[in-house]
VOGU-3710 file (C-alpha; in Angstrom, 3 decimals, decimal comma):
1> xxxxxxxxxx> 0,000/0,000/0,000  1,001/3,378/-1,011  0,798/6,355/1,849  1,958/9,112/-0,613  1,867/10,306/-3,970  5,570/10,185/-4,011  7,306/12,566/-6,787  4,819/12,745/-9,057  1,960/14,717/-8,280  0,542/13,569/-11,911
11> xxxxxxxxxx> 0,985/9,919/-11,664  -2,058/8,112/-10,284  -0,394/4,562/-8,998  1,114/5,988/-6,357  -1,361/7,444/-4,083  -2,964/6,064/-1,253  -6,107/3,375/-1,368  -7,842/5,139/1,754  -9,901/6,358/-0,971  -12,042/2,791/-1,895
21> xxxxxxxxxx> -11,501/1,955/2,620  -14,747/1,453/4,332  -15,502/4,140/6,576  -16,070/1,946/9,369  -12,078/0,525/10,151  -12,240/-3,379/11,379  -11,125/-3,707/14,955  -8,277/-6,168/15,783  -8,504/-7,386/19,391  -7,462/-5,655/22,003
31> xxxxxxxxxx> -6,881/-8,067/24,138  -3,186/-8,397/24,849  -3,702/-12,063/26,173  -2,516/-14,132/23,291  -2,593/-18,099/23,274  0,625/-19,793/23,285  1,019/-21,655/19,975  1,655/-25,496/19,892  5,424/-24,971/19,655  5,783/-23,143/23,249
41> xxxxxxxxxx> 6,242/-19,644/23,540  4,132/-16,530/24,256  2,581/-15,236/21,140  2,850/-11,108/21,348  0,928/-8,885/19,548  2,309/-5,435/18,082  1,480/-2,904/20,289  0,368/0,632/19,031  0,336/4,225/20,861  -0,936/7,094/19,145
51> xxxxxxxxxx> 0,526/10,191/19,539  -1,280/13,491/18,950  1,010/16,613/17,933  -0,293/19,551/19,530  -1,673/22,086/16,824  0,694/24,754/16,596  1,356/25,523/12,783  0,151/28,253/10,970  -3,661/27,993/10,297  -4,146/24,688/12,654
61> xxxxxxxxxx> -5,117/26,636/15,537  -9,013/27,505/14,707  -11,396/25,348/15,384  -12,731/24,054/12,714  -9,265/23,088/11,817  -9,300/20,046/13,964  -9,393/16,637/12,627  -9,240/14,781/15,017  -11,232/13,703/18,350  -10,194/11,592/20,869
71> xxxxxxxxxx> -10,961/10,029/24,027  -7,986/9,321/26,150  -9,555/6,967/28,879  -11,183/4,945/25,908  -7,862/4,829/23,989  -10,473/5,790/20,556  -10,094/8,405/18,136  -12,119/9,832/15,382  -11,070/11,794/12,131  -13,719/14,112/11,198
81> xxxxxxxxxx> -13,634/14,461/6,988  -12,210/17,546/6,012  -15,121/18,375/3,500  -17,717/19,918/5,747  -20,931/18,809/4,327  -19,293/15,026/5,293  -18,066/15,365/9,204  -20,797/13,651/10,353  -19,054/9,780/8,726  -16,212/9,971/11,124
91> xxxxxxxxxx> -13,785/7,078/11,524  -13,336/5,673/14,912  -10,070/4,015/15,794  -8,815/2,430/18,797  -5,689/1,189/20,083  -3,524/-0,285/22,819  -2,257/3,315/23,682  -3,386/7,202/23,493  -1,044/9,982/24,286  -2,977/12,907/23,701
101> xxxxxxxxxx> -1,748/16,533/22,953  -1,922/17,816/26,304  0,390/14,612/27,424  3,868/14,596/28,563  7,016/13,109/27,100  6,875/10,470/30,263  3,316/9,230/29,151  4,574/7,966/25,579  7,989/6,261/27,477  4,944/4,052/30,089
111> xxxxxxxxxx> 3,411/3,048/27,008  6,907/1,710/24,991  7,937/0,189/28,147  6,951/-3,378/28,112  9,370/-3,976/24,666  12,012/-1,770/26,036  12,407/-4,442/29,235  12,172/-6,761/27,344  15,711/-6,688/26,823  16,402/-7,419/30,475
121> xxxxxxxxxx> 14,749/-10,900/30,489  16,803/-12,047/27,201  14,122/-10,947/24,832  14,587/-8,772/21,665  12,131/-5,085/21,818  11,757/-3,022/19,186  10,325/0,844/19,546  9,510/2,345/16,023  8,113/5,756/15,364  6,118/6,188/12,254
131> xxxxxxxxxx> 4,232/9,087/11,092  4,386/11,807/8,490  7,200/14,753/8,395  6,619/17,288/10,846  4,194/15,334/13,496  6,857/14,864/16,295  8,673/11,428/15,781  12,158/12,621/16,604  10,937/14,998/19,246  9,219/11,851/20,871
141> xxxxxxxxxx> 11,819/9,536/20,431  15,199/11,206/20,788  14,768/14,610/22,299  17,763/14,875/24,320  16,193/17,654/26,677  16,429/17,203/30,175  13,406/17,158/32,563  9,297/16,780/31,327  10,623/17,315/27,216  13,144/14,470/27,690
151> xxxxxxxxxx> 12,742/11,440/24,785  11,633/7,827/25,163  15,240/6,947/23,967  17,117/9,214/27,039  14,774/7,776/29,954  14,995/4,110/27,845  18,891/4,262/28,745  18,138/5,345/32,313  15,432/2,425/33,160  17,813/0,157/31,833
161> xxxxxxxxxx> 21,094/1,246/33,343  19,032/1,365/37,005  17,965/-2,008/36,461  21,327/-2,785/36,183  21,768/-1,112/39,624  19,393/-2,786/41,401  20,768/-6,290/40,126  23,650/-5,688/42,602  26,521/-7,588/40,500  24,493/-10,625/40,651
171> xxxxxxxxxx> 24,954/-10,700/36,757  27,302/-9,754/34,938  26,092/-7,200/31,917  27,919/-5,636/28,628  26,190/-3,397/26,811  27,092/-2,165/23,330  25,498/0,365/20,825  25,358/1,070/16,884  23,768/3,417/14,861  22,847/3,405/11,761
181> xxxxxxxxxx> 21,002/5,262/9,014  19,256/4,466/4,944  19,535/7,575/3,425  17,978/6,755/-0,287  18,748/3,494/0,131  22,317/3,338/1,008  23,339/2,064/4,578  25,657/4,761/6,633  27,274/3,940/9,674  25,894/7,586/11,682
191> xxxxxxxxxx> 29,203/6,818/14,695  31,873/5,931/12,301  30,920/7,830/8,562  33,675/6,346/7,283  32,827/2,806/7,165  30,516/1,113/4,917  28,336/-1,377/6,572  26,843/-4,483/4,916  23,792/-6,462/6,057  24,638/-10,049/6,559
201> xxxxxxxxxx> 22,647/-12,989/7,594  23,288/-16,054/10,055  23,357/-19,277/8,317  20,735/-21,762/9,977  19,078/-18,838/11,837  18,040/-16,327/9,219  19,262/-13,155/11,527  19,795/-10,402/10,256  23,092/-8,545/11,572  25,589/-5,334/10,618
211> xxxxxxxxxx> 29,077/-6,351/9,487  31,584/-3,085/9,410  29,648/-1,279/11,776  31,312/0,534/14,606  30,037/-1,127/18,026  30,788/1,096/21,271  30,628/-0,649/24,062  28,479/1,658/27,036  28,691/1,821/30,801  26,526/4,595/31,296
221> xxxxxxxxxx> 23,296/6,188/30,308  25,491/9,524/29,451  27,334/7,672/27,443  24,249/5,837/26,008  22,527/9,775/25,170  26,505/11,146/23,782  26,341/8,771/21,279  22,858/9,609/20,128  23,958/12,796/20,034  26,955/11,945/18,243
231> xxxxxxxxxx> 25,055/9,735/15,324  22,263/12,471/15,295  24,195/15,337/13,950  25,453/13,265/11,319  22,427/12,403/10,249  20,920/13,321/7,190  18,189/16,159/7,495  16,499/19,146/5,344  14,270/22,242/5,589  10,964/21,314/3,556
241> xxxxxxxxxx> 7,037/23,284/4,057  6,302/21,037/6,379  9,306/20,612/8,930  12,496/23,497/9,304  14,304/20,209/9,811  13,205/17,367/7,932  14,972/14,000/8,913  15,709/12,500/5,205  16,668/8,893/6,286  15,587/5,689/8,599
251> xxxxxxxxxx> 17,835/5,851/11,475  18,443/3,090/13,675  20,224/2,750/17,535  20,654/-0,823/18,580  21,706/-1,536/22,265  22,782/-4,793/22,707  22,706/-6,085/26,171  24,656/-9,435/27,081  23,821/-10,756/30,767  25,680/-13,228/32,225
261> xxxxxxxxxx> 26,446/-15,451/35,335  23,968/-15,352/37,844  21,839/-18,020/39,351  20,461/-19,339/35,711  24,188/-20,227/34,522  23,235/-19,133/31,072  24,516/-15,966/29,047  21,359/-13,793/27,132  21,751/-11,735/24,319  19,485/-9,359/22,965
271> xxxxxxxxxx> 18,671/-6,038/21,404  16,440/-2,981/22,009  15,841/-1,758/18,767  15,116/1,842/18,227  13,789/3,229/15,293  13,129/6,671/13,931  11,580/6,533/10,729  11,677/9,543/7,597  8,121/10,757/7,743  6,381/9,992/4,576
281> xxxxxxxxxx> 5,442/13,298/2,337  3,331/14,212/-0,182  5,626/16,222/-2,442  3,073/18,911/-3,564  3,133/19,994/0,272  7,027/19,282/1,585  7,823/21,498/-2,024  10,828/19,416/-1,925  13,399/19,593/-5,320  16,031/18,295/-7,018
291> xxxxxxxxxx> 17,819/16,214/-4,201  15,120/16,777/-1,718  12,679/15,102/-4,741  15,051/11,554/-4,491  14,976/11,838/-0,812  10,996/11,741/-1,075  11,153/8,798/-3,655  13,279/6,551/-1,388  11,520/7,323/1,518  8,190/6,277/0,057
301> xxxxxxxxxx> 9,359/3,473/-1,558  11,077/2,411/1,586  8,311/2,809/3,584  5,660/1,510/0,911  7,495/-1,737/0,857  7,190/-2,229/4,859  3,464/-1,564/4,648  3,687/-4,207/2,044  5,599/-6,514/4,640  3,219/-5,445/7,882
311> xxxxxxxxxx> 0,130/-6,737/5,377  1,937/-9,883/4,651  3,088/-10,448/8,786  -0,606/-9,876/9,827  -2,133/-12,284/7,343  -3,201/-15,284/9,810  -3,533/-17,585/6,796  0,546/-17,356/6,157  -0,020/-17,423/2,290  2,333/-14,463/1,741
321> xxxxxxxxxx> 5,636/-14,375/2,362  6,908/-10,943/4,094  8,970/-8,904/1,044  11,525/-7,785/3,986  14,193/-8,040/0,985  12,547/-5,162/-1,275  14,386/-2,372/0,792  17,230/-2,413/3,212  14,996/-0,594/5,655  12,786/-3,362/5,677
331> xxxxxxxxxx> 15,968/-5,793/5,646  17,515/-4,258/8,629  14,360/-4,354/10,565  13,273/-8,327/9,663  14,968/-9,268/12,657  13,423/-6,695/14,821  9,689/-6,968/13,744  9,796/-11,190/13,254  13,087/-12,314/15,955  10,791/-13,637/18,491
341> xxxxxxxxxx> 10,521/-9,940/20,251  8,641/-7,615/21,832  7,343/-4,501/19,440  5,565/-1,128/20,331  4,993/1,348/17,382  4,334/4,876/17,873  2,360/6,607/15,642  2,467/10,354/15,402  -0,229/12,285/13,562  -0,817/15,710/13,134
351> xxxxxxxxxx> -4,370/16,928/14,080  -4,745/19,641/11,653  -7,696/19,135/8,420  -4,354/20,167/6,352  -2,988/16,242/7,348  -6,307/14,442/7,055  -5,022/12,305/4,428  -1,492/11,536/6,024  -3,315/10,947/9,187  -5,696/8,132/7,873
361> xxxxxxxxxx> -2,526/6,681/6,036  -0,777/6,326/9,270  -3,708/5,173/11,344  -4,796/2,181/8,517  -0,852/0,973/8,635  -1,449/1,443/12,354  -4,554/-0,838/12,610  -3,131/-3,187/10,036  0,331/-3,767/12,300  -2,241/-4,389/15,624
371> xxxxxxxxxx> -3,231/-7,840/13,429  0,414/-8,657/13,617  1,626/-11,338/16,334  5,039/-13,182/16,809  6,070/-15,702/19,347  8,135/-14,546/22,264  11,885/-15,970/21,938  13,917/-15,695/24,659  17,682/-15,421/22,783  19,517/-17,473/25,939
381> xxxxxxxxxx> 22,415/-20,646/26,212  23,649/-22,272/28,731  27,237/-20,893/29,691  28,774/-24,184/30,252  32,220/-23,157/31,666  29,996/-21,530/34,616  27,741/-24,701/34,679  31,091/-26,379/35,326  32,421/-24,666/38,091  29,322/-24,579/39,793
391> xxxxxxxxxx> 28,826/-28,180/39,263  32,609/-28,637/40,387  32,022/-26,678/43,368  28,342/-28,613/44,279  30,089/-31,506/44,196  33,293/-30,491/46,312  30,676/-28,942/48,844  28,785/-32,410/48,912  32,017/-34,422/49,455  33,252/-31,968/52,183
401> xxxxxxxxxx> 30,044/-32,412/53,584  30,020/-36,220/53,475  33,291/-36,207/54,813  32,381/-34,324/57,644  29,248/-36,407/58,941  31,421/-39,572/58,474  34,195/-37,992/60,430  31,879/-37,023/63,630  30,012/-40,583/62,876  33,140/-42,082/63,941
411> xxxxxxxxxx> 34,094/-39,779/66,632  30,505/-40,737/67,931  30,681/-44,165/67,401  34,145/-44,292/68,838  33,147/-42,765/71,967  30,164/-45,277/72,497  32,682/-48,315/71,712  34,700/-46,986/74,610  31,929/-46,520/76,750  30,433/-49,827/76,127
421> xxxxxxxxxx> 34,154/-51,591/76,300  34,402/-49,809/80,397  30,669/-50,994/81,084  31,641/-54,745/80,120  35,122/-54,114/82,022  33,518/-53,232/84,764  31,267/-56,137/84,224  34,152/-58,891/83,993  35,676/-57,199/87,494  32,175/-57,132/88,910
431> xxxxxxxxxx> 31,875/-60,587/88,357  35,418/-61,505/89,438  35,015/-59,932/92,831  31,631/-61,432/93,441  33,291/-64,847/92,510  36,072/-64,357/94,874  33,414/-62,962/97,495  31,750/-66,293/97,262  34,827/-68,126/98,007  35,031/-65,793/101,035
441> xxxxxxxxxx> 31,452/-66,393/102,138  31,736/-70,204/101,956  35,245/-70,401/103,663  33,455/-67,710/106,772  30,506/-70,083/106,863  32,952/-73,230/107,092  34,557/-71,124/110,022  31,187/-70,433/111,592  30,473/-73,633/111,497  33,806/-75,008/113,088
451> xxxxxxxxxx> 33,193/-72,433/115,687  29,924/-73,456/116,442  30,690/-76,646/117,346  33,905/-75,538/119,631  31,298/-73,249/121,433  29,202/-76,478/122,152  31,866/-78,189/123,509  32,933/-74,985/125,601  36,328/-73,917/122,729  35,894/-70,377/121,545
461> xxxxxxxxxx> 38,762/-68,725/120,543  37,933/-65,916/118,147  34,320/-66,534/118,030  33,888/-62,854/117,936  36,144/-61,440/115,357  34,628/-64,411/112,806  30,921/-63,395/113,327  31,822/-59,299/112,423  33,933/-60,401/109,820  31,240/-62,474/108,233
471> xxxxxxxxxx> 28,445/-59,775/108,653  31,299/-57,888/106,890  31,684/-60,416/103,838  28,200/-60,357/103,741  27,486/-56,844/103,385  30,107/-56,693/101,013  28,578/-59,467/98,831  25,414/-57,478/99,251  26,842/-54,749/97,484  28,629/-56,657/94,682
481> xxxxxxxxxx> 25,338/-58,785/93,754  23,661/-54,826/93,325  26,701/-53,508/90,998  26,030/-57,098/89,315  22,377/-56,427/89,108  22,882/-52,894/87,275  25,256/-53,881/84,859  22,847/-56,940/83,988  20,272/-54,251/83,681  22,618/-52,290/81,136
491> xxxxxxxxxx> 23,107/-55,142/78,987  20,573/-54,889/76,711  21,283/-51,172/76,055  24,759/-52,206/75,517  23,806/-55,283/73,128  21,942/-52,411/71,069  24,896/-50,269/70,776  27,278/-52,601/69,485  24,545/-53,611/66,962  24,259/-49,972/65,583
501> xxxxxxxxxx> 28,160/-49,935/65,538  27,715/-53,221/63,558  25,391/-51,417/61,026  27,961/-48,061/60,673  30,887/-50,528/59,554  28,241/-52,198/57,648  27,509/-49,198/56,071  31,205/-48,218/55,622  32,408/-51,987/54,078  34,622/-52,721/57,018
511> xxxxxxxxxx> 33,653/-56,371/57,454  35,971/-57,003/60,168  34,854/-54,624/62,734  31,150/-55,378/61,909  32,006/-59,550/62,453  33,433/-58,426/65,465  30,446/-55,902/66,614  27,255/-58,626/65,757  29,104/-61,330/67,420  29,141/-59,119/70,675
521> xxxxxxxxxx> 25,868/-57,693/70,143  24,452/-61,614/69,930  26,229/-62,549/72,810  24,910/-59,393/75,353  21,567/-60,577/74,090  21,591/-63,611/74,672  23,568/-63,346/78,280  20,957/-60,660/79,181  17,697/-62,385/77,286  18,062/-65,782/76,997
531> xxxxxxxxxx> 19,255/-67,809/74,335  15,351/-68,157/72,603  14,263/-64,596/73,020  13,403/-62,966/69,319  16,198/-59,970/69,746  18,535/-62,900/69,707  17,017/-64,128/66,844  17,469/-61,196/64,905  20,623/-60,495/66,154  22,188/-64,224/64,622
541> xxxxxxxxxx> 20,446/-62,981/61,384  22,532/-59,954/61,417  25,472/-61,979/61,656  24,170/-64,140/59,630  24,519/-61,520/56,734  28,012/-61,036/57,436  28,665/-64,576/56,697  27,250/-64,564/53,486  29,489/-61,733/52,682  32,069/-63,747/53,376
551> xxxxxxxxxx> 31,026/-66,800/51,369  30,860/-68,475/54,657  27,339/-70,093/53,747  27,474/-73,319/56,308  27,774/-70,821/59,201  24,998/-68,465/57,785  22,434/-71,146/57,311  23,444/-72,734/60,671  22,612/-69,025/62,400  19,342/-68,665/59,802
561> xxxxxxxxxx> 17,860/-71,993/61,356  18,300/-71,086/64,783  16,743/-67,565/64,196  14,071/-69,792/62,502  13,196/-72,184/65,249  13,085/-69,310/67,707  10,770/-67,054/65,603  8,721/-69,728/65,196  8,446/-70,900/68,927  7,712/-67,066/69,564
571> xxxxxxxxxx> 5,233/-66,129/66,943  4,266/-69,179/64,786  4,875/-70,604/61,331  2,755/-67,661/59,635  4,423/-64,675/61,179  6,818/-62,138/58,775  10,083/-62,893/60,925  9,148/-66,682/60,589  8,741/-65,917/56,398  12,439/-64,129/56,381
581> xxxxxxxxxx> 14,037/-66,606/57,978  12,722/-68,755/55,261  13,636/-66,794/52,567  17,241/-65,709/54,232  17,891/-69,121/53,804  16,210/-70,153/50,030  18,406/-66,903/48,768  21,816/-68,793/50,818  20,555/-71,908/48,664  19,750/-69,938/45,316
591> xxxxxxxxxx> 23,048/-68,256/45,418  25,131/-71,246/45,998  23,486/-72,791/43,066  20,978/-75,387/45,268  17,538/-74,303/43,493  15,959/-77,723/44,484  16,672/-76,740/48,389  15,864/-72,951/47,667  13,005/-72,960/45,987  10,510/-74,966/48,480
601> xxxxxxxxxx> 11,638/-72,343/51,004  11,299/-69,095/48,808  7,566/-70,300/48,128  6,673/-70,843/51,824  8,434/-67,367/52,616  6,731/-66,019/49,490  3,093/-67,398/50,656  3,824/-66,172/54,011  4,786/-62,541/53,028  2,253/-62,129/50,427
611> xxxxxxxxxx> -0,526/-62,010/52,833  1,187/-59,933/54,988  2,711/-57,037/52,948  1,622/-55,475/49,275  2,665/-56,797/46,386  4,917/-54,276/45,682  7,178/-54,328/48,245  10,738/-54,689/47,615  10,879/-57,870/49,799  8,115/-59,619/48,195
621> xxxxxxxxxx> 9,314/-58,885/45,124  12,961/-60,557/45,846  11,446/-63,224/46,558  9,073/-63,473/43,476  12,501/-62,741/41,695  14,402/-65,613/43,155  11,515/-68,076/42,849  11,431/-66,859/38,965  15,387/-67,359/38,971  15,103/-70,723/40,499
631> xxxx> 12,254/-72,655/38,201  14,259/-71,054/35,800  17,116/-73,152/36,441  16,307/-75,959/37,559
//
């Protein structure tokens, strides 16, 4: 679609369609909630603001000059026909944003700002101004003034740079700009005029990218605002009717942010694109000549061909492919308007009747980009020498950790082994001395005895000293039998400590010391218990396993049958300790190859636990396995 008449005034095929439009302008939704599409990904829609130039040129200020009407709140707008006879058919538009003429410069930034944060999360944003000469795109976009007049570009490189701020060095970021102008369809690099840059394109990924293009890299939002001052006064401009300075080309400044490091372990890149369009003229109004006539022609042509491209982007039945190779403006912005980012157009229009035409030009392309949506792509990979070092470090932090339980496990367990090695010390002694007391007692009552009979028959030398010696021996035997009794009463607490010492060197493969810590653990049960009580039962099974680690079957199946026959004195031949004895000793069997003596045992175990436990549980489904194992073989 054509906005202008171009050059020539005479020539028919160039002028705008809004001629055969409907009056009535089809709404695209508003609704900025977008489906995700099959692939993954948020699909985003092209956002649009409008934004109304105050009147303020000669014979715009009256009244009846005013082509527009709008209705902030309600983000609408109509254009009232210029002929009078016709201002009742007005044309209602409405859009995702509405910065009227009394607005400030901060009003049109809040509306851009979704697609210019979108830089920060890894995203690509893109911020284009589009409108005819004179209605305010530069002013909007790249005013360097400081305070309420200041651009969307100057307080852009402020959000982003306190962002930054705020991260507090959890990331590490490197930010880089270029700038770049088409001026009548050559590419000019606006911070280096010397160089020629060349659009190139990634192989495999279709991007779009500058080659010969000076990049700067930026620390600052000063620096970020010299630069665009820098690129701006080498930019190509002219004094036409409609504008004392006339921007003549596209320009483009691309900050590239890179964020690294932090918790994600991934490096982002991506790029806030922003995009100051030549205003598209009418030449019969700009009175442009000569070189200011070729200007015009590029422009329009330039600017025809991404209408042409917008049309084809928003067409949800993908039949037409997107001409972005008919211009180099519309080359240089493929990546920005369809790399997976975030877009926000600006639209300035002029609210005089003068600009009627221009302005329903600009609001059609306006309405025609809403329709376009692309899917969100977030431009991130995984930084894999971080991912290393991190995983390095995890795994040095686990193994100092592991080291660290084991050593106070040890420290622990050493303490109770010398704890429980004093108790039965002083267990052995207790029992010597109460041995030798005994001696003592008998030998006293041998003496009582002998004296006894002397002090019938009238003989009693030392009658007296015996009997308090004896009470003596006696009290002292007293007291030993006690000490006896409390040790007796520890043993059971002292048969469970060796057992969890067994299970630590378990645990830790030392064989040995767990031999050594079952067999004492079976025999302080079965001092303290009995030799048929269930604790020594399971205590024989314990060692029983240690056996079979040690290929020492004959001794683990003679330690299985005893825990057997006292299990099943205790609780029956139906009972769960009763079934693992039974399969303790099939699995002995199965392993040594004896599948006919295994396998009558694994299916009483197996009958046994199955009506005890689910089917699923790991013990019931050994023994399904070695049953399986064993009809297998034999």
């Amino acid at each position: 679609r054509c906005w202008t008449d171009c050059a020539a005034e005479s020539s028919d095929c160039m002028k705008s369609d809004a001629a055969v439009a409907p009056r009535r302008v089809a709404m695209p939704p508003k609704s900025p909630k977008l489906k995700a599409p099959a692939g993954g990904g948020v699909m985003n829609r092209v956002k649009v603001v409008i934004r109304l130039r105050p009147l303020q040129v000669r014979n715009e200020l009256a009244e009846s000059s005013n082509c527009i009407q709008y209705d902030v709140s309600q983000k609408l707008l109509w254009v009232v026909p210029k002929d009078v006879n016709d201002r009742k058919n007005k044309r209602q538009f409405d859009f995702d944003g509405l910065v009227g003429p009394e607005s400030q410069q901060v009003d049109a930034f809040t509306a851009v700002l979704p697609a210019i944060e979108a830089v920060l999360e890894g995203v690509n944003g893109t911020v284009m101004c589009y409108g005819q000469t004179g209605s305010g795109k530069t002013y909007t976009l790249s005013n360097p003034a400081q305070g309420v007049q200041q651009g969307v570009m100057p307080r852009a490189f402020e959000h982003i740079f306190a962002h930054i701020k705020a991260d507090n060095g959890v990331h590490d970021w490197k930010l880089s700009v270029q700038y770049v102008q088409i001026y009548c369809e050559h590419l000019m690099d606006l911070l280096n005029p010397g160089s020629e840059p060349l659009l190139r394109e990634e192989p495999g990924t279709g991007v779009v990218y500058l080659q010969n293009a000076e990049s700067i890299p930026v620390s600052s939002p000063a620096e970020c605002v010299d630069l665009m001052n820098r690129g701006m006064s080498n930019r190509s401009t002219a004094k036409t009717l409609m504008n004392a300075e006339s921007s003549r080309s596209h320009a483009m400044y691309m900050l590239t942010v890179v964020r690294s490091g932090g918790p994600e372990l991934s490096t982002s890149t991506s790029a806030l694109y922003l995009v100051d369009l030549a205003g598209s003229e009418r030449v019969k109004k700009s009175g442009v000549q000569n070189a200011g006539l070729d200007e015009a022609i590029s422009i329009n042509v330039s600017l025809t061909a991404l209408g042409r491209c917008i049309y084809a982007m928003a067409d949800k039945r993908g039949k037409i492919m997107p001409p972005f190779r008919e211009s180099k403006l519309t080359r240089l912005l493929q990546t920005a308007l369809s790399g997976g980012g975030r877009t926000s157009l600006i639209i300035c229009c002029a609210m005089g009747d003068s600009d009627v035409q221009e302005t329903n030009s600009s609001l059609e392309f306006a309405q025609q980009a809403m329709r376009v949506q692309v899917k969100e792509v977030r431009r991130e990979q995984l930084d894999m020498n971080a991912l290393t070092v991190h995983l390095q470090s995890t795994v040095d932090a686990f193994h100092d950790k592991t080291n660290l339980v084991h050593k106070q496990a040890w420290e622990k367990v050493r303490a109770e082994a010398l704890a429980t090695q004093a108790l039965l010390d002083k267990s052995r002694a207790l029992k010597e001395r109460l041995y030798n007391l005994e001696v003592m007692n008998r030998d006293l009552e041998g003496q009582i005895s002998t004296t006894q009979g002397a002090k019938a028959s009238g003989a009693l030398p030392g009658a007296a000293e015996a009997s308090t010696k004896l009470e003596q021996m006696k009290a002292q035997l007293d007291e030993a039998l006690k000490e006896c009794n409390e040790v007796t009463v520890m043993l059971p607490e002292i048969a469970a400590e060796y057992r969890e010492l067994g299970g630590h060197a378990w645990h830790n493969g030392d064989t040995a010391k767990t031999e050594m810590y079952y067999d004492k653990a079976l025999a302080a049960y079965t001092k303290c218990m009995g030799k048929d009580h269930p604790e020594v039962a399971c205590s024989m099974g314990d060692l029983a396993n240690v056996y079979c680690d040690q290929s020492r079957f004959g001794d683990a199946i003679r330690l299985y049958q005893a825990a057997y026959r006292i299990h099943i004195d205790a609780f029956g031949p139906d009972h769960v300790d009763t079934a693992g004895d039974l399969a303790s000793l099939g699995l002995v069997y199965s392993v040594q190859g004896k599948h006919k003596e295994a396998l009558p045992l694994l299916k009483n175990a197996y009958s046994i636990l199955s009506k005890s436990l689910e089917q699923d549980h790991p013990n019931v489904l050994q023994v399904r396995q070695f049953i399986e194992k064993s009809q297998s073989l034999i």
